[in-house]
C-alpha positions as CSV (number, residue, x, y, z in Angstrom):
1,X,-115.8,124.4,137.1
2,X,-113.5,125.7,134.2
3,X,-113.6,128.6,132.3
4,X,-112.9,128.8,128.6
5,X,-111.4,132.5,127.7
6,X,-112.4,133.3,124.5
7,X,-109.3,135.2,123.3
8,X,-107.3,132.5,123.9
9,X,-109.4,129.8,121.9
10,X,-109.7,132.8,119.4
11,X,-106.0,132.6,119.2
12,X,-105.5,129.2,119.0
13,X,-108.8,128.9,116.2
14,X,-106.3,131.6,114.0
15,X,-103.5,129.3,114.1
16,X,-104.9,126.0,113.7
17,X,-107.2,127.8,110.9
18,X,-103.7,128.5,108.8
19,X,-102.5,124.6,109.6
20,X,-106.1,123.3,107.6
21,X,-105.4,125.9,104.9
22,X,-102.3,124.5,104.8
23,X,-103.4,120.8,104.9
24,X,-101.1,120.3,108.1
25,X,-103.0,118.0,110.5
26,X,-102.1,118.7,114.6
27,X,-101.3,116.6,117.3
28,X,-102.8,118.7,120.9
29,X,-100.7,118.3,123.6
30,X,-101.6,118.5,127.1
31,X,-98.0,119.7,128.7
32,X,-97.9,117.9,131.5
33,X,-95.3,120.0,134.1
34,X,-92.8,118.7,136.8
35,X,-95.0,119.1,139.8
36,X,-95.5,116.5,142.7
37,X,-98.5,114.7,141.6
38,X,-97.8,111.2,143.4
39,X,-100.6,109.5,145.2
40,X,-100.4,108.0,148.7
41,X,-100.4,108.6,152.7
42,X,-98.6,111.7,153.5
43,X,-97.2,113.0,149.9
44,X,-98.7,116.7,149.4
45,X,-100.7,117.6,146.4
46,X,-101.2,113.7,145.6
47,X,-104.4,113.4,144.6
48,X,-105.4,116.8,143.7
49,X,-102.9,117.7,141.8
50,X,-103.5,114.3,139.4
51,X,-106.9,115.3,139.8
52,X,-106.7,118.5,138.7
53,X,-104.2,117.5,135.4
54,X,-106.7,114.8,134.3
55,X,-109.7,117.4,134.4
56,X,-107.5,120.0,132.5
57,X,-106.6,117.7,130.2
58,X,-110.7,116.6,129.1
59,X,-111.1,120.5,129.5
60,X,-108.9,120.8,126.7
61,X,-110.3,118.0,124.6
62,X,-113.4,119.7,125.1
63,X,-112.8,122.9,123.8
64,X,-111.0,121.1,120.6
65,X,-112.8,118.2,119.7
66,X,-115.7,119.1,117.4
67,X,-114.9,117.9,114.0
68,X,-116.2,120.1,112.1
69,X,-114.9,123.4,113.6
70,X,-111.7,121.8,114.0
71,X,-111.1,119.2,111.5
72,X,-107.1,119.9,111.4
73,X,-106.6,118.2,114.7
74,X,-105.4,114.7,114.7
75,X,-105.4,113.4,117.9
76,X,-104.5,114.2,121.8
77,X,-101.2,114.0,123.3
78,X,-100.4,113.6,127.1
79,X,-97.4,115.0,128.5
80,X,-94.0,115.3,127.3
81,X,-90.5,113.0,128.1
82,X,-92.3,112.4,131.9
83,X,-90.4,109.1,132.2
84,X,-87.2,111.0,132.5
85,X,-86.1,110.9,136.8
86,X,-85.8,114.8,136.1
87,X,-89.4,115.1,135.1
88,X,-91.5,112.1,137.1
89,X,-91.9,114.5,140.1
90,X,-90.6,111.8,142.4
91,X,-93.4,108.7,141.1
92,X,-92.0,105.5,140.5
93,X,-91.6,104.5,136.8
94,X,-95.2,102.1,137.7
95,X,-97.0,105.3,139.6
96,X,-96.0,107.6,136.4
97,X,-97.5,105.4,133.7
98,X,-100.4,104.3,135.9
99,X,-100.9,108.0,135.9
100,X,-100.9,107.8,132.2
101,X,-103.4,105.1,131.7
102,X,-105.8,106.7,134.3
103,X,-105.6,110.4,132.4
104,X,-106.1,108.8,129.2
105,X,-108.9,106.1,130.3
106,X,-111.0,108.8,131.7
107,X,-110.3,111.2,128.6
108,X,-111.5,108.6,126.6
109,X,-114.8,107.6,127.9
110,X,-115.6,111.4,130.1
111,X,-114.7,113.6,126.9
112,X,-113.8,112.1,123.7
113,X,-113.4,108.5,122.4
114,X,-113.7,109.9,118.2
115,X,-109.9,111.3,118.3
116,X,-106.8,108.5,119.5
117,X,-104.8,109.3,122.2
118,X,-101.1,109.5,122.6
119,X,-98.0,109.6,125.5
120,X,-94.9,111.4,124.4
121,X,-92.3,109.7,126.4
122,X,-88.4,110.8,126.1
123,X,-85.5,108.1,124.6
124,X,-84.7,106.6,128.2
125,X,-83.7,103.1,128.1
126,X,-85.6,100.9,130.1
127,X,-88.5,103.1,130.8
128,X,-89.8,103.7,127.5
129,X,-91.2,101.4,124.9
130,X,-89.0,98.8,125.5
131,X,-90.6,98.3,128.4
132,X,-94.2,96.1,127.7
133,X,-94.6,95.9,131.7
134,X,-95.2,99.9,131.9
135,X,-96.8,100.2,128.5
136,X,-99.5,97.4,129.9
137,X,-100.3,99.7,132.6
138,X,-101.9,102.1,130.1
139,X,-104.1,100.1,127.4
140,X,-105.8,103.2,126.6
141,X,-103.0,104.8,124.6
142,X,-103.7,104.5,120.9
143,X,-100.1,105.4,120.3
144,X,-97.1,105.5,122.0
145,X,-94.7,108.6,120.6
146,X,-90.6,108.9,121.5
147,X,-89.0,111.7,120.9
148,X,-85.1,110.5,119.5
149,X,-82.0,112.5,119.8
150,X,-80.0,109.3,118.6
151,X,-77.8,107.5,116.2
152,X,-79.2,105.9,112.7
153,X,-79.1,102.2,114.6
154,X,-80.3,103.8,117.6
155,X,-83.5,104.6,115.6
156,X,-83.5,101.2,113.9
157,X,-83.1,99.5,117.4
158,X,-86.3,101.7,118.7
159,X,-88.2,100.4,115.3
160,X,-87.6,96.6,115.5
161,X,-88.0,96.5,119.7
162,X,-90.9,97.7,119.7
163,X,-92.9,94.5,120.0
164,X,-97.2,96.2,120.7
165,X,-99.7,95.8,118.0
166,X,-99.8,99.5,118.5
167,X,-98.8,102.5,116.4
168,X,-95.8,104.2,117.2
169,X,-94.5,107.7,116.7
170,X,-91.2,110.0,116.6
171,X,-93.1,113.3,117.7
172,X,-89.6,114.5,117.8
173,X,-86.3,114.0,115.7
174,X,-84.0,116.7,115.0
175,X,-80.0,118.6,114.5
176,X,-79.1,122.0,115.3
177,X,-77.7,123.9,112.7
178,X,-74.3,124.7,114.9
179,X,-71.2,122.6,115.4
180,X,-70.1,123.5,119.1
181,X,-67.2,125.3,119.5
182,X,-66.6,126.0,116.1
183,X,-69.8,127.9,114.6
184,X,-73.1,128.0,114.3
185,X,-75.4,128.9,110.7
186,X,-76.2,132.7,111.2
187,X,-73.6,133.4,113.3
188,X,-72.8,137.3,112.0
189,X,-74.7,140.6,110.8
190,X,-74.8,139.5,107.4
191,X,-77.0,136.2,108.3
192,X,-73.6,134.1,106.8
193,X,-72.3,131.7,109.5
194,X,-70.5,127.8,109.5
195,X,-71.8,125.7,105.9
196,X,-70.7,122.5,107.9
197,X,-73.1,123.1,110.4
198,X,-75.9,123.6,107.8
199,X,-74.8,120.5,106.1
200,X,-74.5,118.4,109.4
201,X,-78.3,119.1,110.4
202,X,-79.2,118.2,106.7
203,X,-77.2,114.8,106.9
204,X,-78.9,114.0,109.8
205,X,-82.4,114.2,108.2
206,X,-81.0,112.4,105.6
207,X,-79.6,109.2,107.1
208,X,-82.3,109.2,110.1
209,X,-85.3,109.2,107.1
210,X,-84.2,107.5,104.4
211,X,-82.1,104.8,106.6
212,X,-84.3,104.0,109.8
213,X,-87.4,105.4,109.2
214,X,-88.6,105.5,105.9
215,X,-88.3,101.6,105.3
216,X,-90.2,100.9,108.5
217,X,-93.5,103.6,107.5
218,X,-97.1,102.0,107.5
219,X,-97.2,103.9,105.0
220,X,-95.1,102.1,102.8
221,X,-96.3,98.4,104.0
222,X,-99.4,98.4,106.2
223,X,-97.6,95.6,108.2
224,X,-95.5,98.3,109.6
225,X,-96.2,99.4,113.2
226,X,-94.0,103.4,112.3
227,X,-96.6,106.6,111.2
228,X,-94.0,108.5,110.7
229,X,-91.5,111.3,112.6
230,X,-92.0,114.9,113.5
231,X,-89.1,117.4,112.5
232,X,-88.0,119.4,116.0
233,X,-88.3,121.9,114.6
234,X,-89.8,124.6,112.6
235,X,-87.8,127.6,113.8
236,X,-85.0,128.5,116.6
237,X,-86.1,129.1,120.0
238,X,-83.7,131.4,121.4
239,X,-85.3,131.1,125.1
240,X,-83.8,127.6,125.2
241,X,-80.6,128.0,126.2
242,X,-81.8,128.7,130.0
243,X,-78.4,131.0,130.6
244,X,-78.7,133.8,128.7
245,X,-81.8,136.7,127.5
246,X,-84.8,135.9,125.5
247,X,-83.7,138.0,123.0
248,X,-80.2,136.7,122.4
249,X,-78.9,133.4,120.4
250,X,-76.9,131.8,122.6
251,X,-74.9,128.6,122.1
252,X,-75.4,126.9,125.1
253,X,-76.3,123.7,125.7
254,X,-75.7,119.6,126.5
255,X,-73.6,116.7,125.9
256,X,-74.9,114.1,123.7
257,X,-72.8,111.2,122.4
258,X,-75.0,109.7,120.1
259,X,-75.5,113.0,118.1
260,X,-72.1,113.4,116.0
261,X,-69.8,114.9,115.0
262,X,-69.7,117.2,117.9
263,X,-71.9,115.4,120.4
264,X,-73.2,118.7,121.7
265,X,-76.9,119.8,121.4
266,X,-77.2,123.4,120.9
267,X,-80.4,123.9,122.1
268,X,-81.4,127.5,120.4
269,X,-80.4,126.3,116.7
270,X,-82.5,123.4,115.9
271,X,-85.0,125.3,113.1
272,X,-85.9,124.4,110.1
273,X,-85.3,128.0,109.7
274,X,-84.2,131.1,111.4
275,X,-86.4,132.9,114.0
276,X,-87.0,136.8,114.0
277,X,-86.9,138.9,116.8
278,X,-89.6,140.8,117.9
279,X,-88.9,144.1,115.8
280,X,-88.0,142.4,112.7
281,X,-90.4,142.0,109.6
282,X,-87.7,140.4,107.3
283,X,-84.8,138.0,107.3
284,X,-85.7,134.8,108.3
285,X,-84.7,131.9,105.5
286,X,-84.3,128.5,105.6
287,X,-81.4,125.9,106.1
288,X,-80.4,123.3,103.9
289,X,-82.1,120.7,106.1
290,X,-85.8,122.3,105.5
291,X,-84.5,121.3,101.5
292,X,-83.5,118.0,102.3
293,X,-86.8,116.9,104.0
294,X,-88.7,118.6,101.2
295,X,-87.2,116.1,98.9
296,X,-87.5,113.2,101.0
297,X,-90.9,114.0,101.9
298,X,-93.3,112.7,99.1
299,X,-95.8,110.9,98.7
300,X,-95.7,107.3,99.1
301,X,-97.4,103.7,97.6
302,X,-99.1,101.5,100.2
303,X,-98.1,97.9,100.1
304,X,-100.5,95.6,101.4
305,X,-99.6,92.1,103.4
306,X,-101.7,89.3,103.9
């Protein structure tokens, strides 16, 4: 049986309260972690542990999916960049998204069929929408989502490959606002640090949107199969660096080749805007790049097609 804590849902009513006031609509995600959740003769915490995800996740649902006392929410998202080796917990690529379609199936018709469903899988050639095969083995999913850390034709290549008559998603695109090894935005007391790395994270927005996305939105020609992209992301998280304290920006990060000029993802400076610290009241601001999507962000004209 579960147990709803009512501070916690009190919480989370607060903040999805201020998104409706706001007119933000919210995607729920149901994180799912790196945890051995395989099925099969001899592999520990098979089917229990899939077992126990797929209940948590309609537990979830449950708590979230009355319309009217939570209209903000949009629809339900299962897991996050899974069909990465690193985060598959040992499952073949054909266990993992079999996993997918059984979560989802029984979310659908156990908890809620009102709200669509989507997978948030990670850019990692051959195991993500490319691939029709895995994507058949979960016909539940109203929508499959990639998060993209790529090129301008790397977007355009995700856009025209994707070959379902289903909806598809960026629930993740993004810069960080620091050039590695030669400054990062905020870098001193006074809150001044590198322009170029300001202007990089803003040219990124810029050529991702208006080149590769924007031309490809359903919402510009309902033949289009794109909703539309997620900024990552609102503000720095300075846990993400993994080496250093919570408290501290650090500069660490990974290699990425197809995110120039420095092909380095700085994983603590990829906000919209700057992050506080615990004791501070003042001083956050935004970067150029929260500008920049601000003006590429309006409204849009619906074409029809026969």
């Amino acid at each position: 049986p579960s147990r709803v804590d009512s501070t916690v849902v009190a919480n989370y009513r607060a903040v999805l309260d201020e998104a409706d006031r706001l007119g933000i609509y919210v995607i729920m995600n149901y994180f799912l972690p790196t945890a051995d959740y395989r099925s099969g003769a001899g592999v520990k915490f098979s089917k229990d542990a899939r077992t126990r995800h797929k209940l948590r996740f309609r537990n979830l649902i449950n708590v979230f999916k009355n319309r009217t006392d939570f209209p903000m929410v949009l629809m339900w998202a299962f897991g996050n960049e899974n069909n990465f080796e690193w985060n598959r917990a040992g499952m073949t690529s054909e266990q993992m998204f079999d996993f997918f379609g059984e979560a989802v199936r029984e979310a659908d018709t156990q908890a809620d069929a009102a709200h669509p469903y989507t997978v948030v899988l990670g850019d990692n050639p051959q195991l993500d929408i490319h691939n029709t095969s895995l994507l058949g083995r979960a016909p539940y999913v109203d929508v499959w989502s990639i998060n993209m850390y790529n090129t301008e034709q790397g977007f355009k290549n995700i856009i025209q490959g994707y070959s379902l008559n289903k909806p598809l998603l960026f629930t993740e695109f993004g810069y960080d606002a620091c050039q590695h090894n030669k400054g990062c935005d905020f870098s001193n007391a006074e809150g001044q640090g590198s322009s170029d790395a300001q202007q990089q994270q803003a040219a990124f927005y810029l050529s991702r949107w208006q080149n590769a996305m924007l031309p490809n939105l359903s919402a510009k020609n309902s033949a289009n199969k794109l909703l539309g992209g997620i900024a990552f992301e609102w503000n720095d998280e300075w846990w993400k660096d993994g080496a250093g304290p919570r408290d501290v920006h650090n500069t660490g990060g990974y290699a990425n080749a197809n995110l120039t000029p420095d092909c380095f993802m700085n994983e603590e400076w990829f906000g919209l805007s700057t992050a506080l610290t615990e004791t501070q009241t003042s001083g956050r601001y935004y970067r150029s790049a929260y500008g920049q999507l601000k003006s590429l962000w309006v409204p849009l004209t619906l074409t029809a097609t026969e």
